[in-house]
C-alpha positions as CSV (number, residue, x, y, z in Angstrom):
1,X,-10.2,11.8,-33.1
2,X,-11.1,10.3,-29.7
3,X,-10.5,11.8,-26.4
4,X,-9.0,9.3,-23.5
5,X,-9.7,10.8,-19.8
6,X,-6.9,9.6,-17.9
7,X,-6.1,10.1,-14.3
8,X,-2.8,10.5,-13.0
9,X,-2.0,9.2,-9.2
10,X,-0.7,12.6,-6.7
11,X,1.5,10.5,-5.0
12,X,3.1,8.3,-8.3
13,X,3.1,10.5,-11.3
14,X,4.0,7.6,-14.0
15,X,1.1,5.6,-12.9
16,X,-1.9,6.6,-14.8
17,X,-5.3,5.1,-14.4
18,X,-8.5,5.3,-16.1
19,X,-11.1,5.4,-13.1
20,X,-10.6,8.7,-10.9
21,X,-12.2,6.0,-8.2
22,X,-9.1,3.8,-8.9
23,X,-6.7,6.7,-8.3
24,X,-7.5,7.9,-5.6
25,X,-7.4,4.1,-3.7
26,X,-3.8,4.7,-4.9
27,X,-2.8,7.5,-3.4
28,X,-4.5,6.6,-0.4
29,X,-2.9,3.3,-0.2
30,X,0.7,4.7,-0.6
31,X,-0.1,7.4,2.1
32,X,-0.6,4.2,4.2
33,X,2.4,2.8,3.2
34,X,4.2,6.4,3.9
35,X,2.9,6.4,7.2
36,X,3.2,2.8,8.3
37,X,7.3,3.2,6.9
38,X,7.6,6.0,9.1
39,X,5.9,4.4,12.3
40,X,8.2,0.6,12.2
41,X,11.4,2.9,11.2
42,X,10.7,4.6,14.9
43,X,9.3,1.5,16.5
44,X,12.4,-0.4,15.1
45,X,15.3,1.7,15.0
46,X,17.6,-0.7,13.1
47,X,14.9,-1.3,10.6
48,X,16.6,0.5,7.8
49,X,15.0,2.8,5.5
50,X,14.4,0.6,2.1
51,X,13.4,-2.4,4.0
52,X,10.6,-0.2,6.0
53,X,9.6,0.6,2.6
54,X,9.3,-2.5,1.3
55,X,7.7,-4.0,4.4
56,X,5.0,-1.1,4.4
57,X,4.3,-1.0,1.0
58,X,3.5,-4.7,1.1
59,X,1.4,-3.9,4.1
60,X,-0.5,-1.1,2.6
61,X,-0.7,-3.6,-0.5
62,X,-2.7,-6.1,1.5
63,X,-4.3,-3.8,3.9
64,X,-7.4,-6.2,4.2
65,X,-5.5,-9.6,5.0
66,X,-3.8,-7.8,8.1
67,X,-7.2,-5.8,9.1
68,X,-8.5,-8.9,9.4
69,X,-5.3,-10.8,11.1
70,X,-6.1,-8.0,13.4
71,X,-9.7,-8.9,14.3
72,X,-8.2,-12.4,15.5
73,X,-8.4,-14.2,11.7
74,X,-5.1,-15.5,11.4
75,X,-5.9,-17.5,8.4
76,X,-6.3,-14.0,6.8
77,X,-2.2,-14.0,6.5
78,X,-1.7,-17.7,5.0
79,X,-3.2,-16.3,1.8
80,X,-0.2,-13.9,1.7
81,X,2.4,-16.6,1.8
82,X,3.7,-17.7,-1.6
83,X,2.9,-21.6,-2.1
């Protein structure tokens, strides 16, 4: 019988993973996410709740396209936008 080490993400019990390395870039991208949802709903008061989520999840998501938008690349962002 084998044994499987599997590693289960804090933050999004169903999602399992096989690298504790991997995890934990999980949970630290949805407590991104968290925290970016609750910064634009106060920056944006009419930003409702599921459409914060969605808009900092896919920020969190693609945390190195914007870093970089940041740093002046703008081209960084095109590669986010479907074709």
């Amino acid at each position: 019988m084998a044994v499987e080490v599997v590693y289960r993400s804090s933050r999004d019990p169903e999602q399992l993973f096989m690298d504790k390395a991997e995890a934990d870039r999980h949970d630290k991208m949805l407590e991104l996410a968290e925290t970016l949802g609750d910064v634009l709903q106060k920056a944006v008061p009419s930003l409702g709740e599921k459409t914060a989520e969605e808009v900092s999840l896919f920020m969190a998501q693609h945390r190195d396209a914007f870093a970089k938008a940041f740093k002046n690349n703008l081209e960084a962002l095109t590669e986010l936008i479907p074709k």
